[in-house]
mmCIF entry with sequence, helices, sheets and N, C-alpha, C, O atoms, coordinates in Angstrom:
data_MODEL
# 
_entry.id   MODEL 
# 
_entity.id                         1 
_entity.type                       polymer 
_entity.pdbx_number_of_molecules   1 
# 
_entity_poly.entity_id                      1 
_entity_poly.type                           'polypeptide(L)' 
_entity_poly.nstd_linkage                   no 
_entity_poly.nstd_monomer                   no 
_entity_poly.pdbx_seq_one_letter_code       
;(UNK)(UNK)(UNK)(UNK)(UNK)(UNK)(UNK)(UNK)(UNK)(UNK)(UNK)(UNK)(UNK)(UNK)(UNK)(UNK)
(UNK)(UNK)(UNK)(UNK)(UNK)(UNK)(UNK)(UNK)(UNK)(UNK)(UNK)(UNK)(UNK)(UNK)(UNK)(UNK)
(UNK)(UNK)(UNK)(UNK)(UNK)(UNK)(UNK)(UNK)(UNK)(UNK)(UNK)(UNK)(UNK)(UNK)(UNK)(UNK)
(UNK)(UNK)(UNK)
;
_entity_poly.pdbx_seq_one_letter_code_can   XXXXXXXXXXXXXXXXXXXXXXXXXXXXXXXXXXXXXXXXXXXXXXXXXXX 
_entity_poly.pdbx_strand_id                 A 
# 
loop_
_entity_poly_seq.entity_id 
_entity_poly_seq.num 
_entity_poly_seq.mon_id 
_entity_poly_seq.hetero 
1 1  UNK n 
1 2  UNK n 
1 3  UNK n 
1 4  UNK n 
1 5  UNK n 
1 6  UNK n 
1 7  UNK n 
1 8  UNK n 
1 9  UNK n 
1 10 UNK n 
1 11 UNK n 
1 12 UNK n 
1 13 UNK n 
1 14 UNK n 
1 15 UNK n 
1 16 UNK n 
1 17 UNK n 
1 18 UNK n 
1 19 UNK n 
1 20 UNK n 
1 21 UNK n 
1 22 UNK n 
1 23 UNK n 
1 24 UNK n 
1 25 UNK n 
1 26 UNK n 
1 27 UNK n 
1 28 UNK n 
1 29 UNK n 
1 30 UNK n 
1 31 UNK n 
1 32 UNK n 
1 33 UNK n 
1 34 UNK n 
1 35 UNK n 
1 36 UNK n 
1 37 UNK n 
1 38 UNK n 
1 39 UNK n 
1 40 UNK n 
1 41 UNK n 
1 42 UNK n 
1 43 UNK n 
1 44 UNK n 
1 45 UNK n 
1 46 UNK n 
1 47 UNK n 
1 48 UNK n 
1 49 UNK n 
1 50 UNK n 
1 51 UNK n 
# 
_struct_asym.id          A 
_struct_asym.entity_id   1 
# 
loop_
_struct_conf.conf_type_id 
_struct_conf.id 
_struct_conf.pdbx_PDB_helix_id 
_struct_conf.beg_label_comp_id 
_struct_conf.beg_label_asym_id 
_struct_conf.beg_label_seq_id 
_struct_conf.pdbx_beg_PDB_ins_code 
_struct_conf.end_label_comp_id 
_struct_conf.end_label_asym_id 
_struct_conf.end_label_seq_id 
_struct_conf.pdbx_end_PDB_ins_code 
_struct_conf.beg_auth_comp_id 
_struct_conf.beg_auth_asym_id 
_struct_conf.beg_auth_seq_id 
_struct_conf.end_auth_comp_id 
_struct_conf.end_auth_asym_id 
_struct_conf.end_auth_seq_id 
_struct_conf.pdbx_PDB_helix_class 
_struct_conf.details 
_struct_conf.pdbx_PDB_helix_length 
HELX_P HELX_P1 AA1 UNK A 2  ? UNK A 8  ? UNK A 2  UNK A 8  1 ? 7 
HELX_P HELX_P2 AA2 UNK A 30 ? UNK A 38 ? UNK A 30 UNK A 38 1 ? 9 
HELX_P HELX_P3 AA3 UNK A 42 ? UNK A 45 ? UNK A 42 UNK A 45 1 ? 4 
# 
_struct_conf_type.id          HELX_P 
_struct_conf_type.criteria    ? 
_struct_conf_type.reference   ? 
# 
loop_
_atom_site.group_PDB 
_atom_site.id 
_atom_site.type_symbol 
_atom_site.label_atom_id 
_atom_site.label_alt_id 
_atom_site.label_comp_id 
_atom_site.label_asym_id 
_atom_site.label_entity_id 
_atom_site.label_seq_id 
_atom_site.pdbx_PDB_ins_code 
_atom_site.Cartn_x 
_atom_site.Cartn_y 
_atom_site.Cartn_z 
_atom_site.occupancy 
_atom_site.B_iso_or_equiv 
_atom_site.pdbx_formal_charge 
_atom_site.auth_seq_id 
_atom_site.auth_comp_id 
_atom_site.auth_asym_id 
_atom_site.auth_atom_id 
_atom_site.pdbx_PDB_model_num 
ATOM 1   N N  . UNK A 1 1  ? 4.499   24.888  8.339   1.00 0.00 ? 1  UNK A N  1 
ATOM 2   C CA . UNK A 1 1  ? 4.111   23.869  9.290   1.00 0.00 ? 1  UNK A CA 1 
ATOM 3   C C  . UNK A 1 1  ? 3.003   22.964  8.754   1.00 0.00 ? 1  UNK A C  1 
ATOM 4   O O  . UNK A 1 1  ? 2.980   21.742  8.905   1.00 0.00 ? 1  UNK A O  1 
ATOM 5   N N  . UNK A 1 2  ? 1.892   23.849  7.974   1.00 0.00 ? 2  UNK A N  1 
ATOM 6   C CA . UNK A 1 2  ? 0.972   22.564  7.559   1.00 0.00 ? 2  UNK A CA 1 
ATOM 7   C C  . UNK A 1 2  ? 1.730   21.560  6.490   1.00 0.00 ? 2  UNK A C  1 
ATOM 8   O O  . UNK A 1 2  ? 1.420   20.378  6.637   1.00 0.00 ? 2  UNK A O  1 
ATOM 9   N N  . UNK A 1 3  ? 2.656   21.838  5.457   1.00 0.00 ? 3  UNK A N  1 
ATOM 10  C CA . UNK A 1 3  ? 2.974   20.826  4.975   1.00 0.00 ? 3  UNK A CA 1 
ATOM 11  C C  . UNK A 1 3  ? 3.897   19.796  5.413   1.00 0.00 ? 3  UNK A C  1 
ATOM 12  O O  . UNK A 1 3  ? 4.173   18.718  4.887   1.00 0.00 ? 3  UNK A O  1 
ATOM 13  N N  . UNK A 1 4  ? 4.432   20.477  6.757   1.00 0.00 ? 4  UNK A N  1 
ATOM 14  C CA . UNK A 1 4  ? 5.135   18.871  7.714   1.00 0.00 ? 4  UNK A CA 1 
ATOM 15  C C  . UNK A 1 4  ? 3.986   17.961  7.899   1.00 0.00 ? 4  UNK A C  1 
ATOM 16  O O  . UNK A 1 4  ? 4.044   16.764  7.619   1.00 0.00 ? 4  UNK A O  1 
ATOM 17  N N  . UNK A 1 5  ? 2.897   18.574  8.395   1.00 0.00 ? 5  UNK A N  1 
ATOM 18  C CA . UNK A 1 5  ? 1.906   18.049  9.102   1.00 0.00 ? 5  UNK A CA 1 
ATOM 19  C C  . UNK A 1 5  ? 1.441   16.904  8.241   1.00 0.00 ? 5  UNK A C  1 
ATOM 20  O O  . UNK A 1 5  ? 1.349   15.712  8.535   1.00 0.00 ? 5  UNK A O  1 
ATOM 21  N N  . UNK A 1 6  ? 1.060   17.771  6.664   1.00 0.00 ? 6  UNK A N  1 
ATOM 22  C CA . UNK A 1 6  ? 0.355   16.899  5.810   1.00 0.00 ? 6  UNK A CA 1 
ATOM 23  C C  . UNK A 1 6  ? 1.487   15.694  5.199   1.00 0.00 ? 6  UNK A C  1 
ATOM 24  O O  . UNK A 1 6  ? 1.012   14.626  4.815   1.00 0.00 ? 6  UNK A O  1 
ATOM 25  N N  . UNK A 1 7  ? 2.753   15.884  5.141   1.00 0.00 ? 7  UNK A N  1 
ATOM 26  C CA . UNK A 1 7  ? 3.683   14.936  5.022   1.00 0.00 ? 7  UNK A CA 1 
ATOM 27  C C  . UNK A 1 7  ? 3.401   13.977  6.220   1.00 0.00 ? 7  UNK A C  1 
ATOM 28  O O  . UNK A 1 7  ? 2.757   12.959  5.964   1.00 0.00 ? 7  UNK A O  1 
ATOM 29  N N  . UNK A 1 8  ? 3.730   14.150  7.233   1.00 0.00 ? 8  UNK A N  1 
ATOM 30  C CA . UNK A 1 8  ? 4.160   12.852  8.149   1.00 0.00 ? 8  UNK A CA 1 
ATOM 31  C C  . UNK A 1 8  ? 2.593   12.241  8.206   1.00 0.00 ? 8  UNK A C  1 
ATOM 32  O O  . UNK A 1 8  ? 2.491   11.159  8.784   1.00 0.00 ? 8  UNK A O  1 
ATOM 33  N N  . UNK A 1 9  ? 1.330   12.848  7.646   1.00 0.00 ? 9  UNK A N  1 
ATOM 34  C CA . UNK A 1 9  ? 0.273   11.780  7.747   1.00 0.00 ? 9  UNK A CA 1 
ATOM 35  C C  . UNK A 1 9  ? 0.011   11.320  6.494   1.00 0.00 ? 9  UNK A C  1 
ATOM 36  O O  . UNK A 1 9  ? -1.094  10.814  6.302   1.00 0.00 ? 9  UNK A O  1 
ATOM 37  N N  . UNK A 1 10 ? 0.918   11.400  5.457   1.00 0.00 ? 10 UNK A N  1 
ATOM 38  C CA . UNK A 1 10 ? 1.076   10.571  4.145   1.00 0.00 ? 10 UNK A CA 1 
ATOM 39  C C  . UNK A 1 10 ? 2.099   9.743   4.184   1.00 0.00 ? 10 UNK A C  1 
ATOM 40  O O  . UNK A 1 10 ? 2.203   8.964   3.236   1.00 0.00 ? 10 UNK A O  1 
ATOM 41  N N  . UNK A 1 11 ? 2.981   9.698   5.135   1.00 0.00 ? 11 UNK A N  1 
ATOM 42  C CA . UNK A 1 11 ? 4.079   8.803   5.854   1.00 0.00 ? 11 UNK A CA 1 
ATOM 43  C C  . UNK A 1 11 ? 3.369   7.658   6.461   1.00 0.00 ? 11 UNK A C  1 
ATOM 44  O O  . UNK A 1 11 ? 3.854   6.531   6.553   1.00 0.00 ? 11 UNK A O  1 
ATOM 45  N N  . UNK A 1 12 ? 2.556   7.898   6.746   1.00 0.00 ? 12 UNK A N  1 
ATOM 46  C CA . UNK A 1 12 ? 2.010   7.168   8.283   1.00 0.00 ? 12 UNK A CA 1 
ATOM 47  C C  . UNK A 1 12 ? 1.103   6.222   7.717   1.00 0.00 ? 12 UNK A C  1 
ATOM 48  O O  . UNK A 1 12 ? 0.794   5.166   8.268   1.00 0.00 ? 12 UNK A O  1 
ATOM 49  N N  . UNK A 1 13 ? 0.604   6.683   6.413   1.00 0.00 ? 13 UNK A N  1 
ATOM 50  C CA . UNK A 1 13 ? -0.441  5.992   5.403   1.00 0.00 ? 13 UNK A CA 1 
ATOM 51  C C  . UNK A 1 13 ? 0.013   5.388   4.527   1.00 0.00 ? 13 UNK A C  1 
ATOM 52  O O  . UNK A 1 13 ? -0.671  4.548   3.944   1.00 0.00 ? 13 UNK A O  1 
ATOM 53  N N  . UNK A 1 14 ? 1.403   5.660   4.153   1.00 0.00 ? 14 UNK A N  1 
ATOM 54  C CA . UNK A 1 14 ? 2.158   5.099   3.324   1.00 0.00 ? 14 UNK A CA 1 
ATOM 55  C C  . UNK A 1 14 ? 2.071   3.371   3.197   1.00 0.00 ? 14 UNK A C  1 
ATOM 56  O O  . UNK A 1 14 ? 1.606   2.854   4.213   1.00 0.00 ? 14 UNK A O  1 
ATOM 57  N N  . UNK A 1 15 ? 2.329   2.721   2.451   1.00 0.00 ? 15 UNK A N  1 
ATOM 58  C CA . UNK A 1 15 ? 2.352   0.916   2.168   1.00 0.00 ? 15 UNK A CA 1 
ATOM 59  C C  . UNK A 1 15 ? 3.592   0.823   1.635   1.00 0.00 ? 15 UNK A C  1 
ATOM 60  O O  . UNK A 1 15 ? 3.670   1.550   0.644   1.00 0.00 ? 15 UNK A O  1 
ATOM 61  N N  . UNK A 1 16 ? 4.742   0.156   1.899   1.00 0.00 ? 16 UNK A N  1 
ATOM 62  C CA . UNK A 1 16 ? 6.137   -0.080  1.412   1.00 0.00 ? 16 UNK A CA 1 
ATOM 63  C C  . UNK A 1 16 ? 5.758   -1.877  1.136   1.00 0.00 ? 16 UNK A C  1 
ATOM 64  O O  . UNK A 1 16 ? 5.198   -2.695  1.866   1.00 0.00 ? 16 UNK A O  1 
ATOM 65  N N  . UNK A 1 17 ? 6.298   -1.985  -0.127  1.00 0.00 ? 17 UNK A N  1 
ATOM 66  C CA . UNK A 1 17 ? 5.604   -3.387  -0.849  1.00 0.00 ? 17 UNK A CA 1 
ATOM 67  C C  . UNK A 1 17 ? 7.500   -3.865  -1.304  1.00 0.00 ? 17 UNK A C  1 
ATOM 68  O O  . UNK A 1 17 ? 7.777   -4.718  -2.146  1.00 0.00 ? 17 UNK A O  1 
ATOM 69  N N  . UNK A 1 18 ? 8.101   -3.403  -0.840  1.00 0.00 ? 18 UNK A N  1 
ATOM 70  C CA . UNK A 1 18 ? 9.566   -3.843  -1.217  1.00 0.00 ? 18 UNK A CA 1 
ATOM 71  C C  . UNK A 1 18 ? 10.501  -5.518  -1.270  1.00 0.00 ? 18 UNK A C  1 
ATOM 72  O O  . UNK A 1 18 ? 10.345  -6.342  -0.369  1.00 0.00 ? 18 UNK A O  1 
ATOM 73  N N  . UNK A 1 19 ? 11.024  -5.659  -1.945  1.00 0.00 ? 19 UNK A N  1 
ATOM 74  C CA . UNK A 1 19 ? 11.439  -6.684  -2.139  1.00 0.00 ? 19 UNK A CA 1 
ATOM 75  C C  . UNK A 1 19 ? 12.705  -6.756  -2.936  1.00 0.00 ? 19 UNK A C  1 
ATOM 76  O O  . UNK A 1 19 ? 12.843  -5.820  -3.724  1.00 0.00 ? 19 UNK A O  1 
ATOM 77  N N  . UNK A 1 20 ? 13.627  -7.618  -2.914  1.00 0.00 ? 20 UNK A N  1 
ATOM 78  C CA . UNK A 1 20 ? 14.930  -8.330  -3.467  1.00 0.00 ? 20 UNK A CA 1 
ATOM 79  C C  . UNK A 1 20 ? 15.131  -7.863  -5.013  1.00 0.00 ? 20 UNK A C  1 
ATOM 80  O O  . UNK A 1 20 ? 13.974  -7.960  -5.423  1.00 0.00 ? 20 UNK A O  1 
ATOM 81  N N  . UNK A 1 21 ? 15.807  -7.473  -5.968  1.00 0.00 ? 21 UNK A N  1 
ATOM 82  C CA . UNK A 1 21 ? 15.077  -7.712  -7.275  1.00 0.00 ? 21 UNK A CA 1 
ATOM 83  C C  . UNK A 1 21 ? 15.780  -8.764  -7.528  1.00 0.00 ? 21 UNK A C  1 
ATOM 84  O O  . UNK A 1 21 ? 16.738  -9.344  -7.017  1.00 0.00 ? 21 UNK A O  1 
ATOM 85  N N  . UNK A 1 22 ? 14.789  -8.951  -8.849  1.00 0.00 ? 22 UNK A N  1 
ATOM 86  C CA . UNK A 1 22 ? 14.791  -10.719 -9.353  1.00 0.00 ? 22 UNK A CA 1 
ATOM 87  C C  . UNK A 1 22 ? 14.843  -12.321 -8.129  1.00 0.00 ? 22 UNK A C  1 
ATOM 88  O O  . UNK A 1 22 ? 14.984  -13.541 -8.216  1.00 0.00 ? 22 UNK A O  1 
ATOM 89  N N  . UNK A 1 23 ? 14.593  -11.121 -6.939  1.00 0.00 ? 23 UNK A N  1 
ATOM 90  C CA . UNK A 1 23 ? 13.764  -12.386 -5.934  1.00 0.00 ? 23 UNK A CA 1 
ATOM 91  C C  . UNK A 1 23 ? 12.700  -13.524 -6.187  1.00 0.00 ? 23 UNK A C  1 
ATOM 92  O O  . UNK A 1 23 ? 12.642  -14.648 -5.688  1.00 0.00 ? 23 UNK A O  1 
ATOM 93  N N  . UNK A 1 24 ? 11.673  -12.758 -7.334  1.00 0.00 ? 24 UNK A N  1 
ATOM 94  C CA . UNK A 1 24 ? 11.016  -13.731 -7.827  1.00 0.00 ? 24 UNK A CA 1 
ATOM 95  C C  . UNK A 1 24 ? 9.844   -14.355 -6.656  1.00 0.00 ? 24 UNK A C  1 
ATOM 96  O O  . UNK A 1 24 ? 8.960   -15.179 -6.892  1.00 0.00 ? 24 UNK A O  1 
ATOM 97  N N  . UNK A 1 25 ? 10.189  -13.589 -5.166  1.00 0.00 ? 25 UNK A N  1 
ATOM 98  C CA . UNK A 1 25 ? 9.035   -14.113 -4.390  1.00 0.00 ? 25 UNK A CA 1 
ATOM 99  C C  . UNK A 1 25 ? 7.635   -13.271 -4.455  1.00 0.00 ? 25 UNK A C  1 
ATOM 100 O O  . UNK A 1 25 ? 6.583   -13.812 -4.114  1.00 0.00 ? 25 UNK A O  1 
ATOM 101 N N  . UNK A 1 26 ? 7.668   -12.265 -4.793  1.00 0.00 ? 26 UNK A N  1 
ATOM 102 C CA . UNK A 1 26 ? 6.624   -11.244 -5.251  1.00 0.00 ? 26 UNK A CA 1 
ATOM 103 C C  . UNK A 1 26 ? 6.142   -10.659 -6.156  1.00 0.00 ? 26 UNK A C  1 
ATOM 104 O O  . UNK A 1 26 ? 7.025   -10.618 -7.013  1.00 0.00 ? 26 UNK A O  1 
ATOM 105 N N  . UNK A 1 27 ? 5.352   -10.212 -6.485  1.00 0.00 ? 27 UNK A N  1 
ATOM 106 C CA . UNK A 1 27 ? 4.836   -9.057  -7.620  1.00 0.00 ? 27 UNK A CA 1 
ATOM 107 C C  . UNK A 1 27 ? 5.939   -9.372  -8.612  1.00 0.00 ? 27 UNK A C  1 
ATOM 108 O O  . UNK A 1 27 ? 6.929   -8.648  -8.505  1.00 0.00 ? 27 UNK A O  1 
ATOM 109 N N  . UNK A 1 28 ? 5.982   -10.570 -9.824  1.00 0.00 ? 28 UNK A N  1 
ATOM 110 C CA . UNK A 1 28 ? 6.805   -10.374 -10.697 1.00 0.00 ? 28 UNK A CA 1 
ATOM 111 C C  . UNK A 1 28 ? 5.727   -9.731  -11.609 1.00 0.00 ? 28 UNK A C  1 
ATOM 112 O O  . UNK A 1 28 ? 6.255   -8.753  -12.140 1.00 0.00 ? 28 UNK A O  1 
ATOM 113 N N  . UNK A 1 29 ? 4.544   -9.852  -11.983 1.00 0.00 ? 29 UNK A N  1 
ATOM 114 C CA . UNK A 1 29 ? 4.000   -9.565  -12.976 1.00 0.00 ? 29 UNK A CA 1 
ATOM 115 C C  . UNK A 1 29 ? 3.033   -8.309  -12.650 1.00 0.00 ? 29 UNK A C  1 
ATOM 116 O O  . UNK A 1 29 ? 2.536   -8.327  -11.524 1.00 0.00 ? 29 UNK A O  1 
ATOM 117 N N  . UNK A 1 30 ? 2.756   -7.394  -13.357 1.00 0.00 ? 30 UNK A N  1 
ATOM 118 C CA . UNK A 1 30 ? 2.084   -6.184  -13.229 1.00 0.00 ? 30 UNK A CA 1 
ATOM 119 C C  . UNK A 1 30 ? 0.423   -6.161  -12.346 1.00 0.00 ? 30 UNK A C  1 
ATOM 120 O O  . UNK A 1 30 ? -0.163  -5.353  -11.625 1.00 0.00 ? 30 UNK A O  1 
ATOM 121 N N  . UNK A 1 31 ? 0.067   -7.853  -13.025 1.00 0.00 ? 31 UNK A N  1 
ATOM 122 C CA . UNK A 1 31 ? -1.409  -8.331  -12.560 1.00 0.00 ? 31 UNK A CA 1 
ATOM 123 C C  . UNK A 1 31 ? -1.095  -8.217  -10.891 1.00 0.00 ? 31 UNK A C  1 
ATOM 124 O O  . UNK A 1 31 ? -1.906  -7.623  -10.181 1.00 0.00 ? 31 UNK A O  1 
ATOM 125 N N  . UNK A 1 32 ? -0.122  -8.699  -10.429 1.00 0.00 ? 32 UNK A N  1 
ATOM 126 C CA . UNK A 1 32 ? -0.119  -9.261  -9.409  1.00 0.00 ? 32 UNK A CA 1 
ATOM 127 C C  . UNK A 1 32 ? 0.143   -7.971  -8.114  1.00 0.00 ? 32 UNK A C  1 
ATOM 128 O O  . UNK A 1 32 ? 0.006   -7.975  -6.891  1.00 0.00 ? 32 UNK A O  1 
ATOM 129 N N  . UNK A 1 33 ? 0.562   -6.982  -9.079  1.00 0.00 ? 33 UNK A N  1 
ATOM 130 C CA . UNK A 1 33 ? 0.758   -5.543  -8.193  1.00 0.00 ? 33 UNK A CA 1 
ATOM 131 C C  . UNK A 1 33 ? -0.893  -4.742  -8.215  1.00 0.00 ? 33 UNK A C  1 
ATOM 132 O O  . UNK A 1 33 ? -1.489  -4.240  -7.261  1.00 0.00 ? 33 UNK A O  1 
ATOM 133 N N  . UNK A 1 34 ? -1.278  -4.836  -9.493  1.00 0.00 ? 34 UNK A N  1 
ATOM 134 C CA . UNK A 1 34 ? -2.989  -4.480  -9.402  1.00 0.00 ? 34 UNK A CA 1 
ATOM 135 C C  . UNK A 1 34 ? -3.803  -5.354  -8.610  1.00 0.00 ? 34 UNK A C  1 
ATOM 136 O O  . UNK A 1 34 ? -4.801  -4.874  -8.071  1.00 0.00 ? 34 UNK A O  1 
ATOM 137 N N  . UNK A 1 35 ? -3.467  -6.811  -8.429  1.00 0.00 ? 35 UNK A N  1 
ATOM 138 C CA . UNK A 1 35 ? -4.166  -7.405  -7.475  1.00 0.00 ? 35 UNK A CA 1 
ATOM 139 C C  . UNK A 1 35 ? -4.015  -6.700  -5.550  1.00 0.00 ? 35 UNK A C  1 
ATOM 140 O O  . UNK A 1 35 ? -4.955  -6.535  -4.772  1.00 0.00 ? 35 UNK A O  1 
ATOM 141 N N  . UNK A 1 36 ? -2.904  -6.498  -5.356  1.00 0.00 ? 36 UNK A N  1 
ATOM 142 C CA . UNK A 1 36 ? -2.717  -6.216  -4.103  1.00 0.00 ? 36 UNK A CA 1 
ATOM 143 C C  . UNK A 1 36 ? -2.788  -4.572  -3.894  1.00 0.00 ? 36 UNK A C  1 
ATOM 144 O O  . UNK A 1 36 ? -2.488  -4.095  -2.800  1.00 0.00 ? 36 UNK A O  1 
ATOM 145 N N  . UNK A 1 37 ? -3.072  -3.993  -4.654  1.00 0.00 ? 37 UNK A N  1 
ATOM 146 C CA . UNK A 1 37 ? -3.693  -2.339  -4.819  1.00 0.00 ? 37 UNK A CA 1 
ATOM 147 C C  . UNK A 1 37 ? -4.898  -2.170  -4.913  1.00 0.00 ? 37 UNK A C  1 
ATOM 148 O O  . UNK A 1 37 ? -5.361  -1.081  -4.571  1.00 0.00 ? 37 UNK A O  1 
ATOM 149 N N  . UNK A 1 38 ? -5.860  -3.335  -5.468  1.00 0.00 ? 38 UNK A N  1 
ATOM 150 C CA . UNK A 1 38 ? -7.111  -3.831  -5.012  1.00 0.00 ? 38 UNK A CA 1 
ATOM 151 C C  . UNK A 1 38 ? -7.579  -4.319  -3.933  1.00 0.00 ? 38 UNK A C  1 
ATOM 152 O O  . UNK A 1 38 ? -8.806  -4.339  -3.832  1.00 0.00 ? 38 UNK A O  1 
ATOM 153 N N  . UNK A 1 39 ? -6.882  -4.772  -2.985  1.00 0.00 ? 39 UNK A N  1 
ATOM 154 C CA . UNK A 1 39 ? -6.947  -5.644  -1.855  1.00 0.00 ? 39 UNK A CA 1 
ATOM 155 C C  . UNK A 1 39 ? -6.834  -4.523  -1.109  1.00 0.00 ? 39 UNK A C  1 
ATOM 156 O O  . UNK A 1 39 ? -7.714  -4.291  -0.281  1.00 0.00 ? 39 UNK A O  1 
ATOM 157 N N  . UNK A 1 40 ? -5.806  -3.686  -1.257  1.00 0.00 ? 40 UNK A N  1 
ATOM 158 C CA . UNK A 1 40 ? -5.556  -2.706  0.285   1.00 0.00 ? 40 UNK A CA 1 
ATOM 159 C C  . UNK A 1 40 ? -6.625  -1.478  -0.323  1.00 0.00 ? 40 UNK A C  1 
ATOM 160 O O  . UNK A 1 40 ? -6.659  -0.576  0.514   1.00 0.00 ? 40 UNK A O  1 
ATOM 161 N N  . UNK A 1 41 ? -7.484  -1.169  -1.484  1.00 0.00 ? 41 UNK A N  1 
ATOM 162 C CA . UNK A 1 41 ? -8.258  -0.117  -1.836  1.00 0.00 ? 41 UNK A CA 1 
ATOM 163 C C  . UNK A 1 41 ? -9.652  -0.910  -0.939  1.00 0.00 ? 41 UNK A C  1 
ATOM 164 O O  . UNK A 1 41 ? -10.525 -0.229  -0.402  1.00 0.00 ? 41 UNK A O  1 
ATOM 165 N N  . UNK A 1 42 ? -9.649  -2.158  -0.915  1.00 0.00 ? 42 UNK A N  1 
ATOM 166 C CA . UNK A 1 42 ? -10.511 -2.757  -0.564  1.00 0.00 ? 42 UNK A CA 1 
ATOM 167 C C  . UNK A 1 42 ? -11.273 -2.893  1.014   1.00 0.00 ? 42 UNK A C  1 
ATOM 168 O O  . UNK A 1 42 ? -12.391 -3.033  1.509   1.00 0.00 ? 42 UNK A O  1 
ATOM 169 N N  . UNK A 1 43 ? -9.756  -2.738  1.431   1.00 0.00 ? 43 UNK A N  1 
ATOM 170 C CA . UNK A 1 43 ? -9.852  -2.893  3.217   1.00 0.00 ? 43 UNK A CA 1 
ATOM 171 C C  . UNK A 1 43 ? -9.756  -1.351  3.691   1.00 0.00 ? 43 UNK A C  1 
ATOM 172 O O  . UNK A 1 43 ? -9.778  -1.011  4.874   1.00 0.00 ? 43 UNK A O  1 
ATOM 173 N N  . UNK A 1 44 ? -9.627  -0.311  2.398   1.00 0.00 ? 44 UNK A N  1 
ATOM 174 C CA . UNK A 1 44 ? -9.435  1.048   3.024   1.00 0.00 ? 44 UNK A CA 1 
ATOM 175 C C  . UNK A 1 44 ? -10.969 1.397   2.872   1.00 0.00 ? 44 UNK A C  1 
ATOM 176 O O  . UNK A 1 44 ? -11.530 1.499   3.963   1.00 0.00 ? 44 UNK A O  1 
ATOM 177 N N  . UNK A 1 45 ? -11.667 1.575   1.917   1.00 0.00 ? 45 UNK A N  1 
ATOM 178 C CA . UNK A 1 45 ? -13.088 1.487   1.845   1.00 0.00 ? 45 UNK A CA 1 
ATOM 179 C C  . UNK A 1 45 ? -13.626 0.966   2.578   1.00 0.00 ? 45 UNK A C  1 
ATOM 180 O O  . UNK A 1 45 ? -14.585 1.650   2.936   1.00 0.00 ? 45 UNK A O  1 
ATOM 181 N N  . UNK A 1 46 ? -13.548 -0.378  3.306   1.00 0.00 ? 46 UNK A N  1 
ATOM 182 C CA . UNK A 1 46 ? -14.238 -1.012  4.092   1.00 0.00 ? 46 UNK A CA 1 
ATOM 183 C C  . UNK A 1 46 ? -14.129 -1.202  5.681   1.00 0.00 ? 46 UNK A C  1 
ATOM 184 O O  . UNK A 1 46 ? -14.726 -1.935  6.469   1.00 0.00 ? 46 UNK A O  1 
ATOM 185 N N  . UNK A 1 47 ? -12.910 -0.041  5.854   1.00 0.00 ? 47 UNK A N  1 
ATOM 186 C CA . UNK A 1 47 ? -12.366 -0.205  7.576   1.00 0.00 ? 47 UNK A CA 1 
ATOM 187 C C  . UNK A 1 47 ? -13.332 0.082   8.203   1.00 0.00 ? 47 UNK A C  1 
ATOM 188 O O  . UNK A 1 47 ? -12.937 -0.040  9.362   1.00 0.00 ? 47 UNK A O  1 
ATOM 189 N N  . UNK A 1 48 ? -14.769 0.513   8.254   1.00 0.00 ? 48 UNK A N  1 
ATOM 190 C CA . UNK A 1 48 ? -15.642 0.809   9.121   1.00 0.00 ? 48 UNK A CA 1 
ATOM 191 C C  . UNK A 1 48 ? -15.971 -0.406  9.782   1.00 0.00 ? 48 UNK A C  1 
ATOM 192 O O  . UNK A 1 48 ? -16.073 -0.645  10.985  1.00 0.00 ? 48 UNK A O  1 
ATOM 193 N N  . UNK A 1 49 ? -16.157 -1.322  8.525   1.00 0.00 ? 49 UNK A N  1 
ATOM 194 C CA . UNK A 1 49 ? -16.728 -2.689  8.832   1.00 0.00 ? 49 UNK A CA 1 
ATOM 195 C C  . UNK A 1 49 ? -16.011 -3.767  9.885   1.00 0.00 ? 49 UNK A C  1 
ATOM 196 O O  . UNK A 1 49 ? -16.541 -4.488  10.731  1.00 0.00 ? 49 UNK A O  1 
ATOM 197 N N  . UNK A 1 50 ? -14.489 -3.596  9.489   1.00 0.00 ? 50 UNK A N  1 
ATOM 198 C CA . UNK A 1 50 ? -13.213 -4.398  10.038  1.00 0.00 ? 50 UNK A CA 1 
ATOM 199 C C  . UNK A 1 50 ? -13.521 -4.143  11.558  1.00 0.00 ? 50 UNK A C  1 
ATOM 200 O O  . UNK A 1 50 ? -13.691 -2.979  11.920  1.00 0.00 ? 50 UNK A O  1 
ATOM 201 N N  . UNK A 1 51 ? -13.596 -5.113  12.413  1.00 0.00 ? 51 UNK A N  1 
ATOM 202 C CA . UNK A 1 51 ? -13.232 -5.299  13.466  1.00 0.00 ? 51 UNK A CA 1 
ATOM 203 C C  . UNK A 1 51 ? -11.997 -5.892  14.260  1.00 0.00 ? 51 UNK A C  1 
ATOM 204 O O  . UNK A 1 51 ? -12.005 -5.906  15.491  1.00 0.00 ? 51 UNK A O  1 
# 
């Protein structure tokens, strides 16, 4: 039972970044996936602040 538990709240935390391939509207380049893994490390560190 604890590892349902600890699954569905790594579900729940989960970020799905999905897209088309060779859509070309997103993350084509590696920078651009470290940019937005920075951004959400950013707002997870800082949710105290977020109102």
């Amino acid at each position: 039972m604890v590892a349902d538990s600890h699954a569905r709240i790594a579900c729940a935390r989960l970020i799905l970044l999905g897209q088309a391939a060779g859509s070309g509207m997103l993350l084509d380049e590696p920078r651009e996936l470290a940019d937005v893994t920075r951004a959400a490390k950013k707002i997870y560190n800082n949710h105290s602040q977020l109102h």
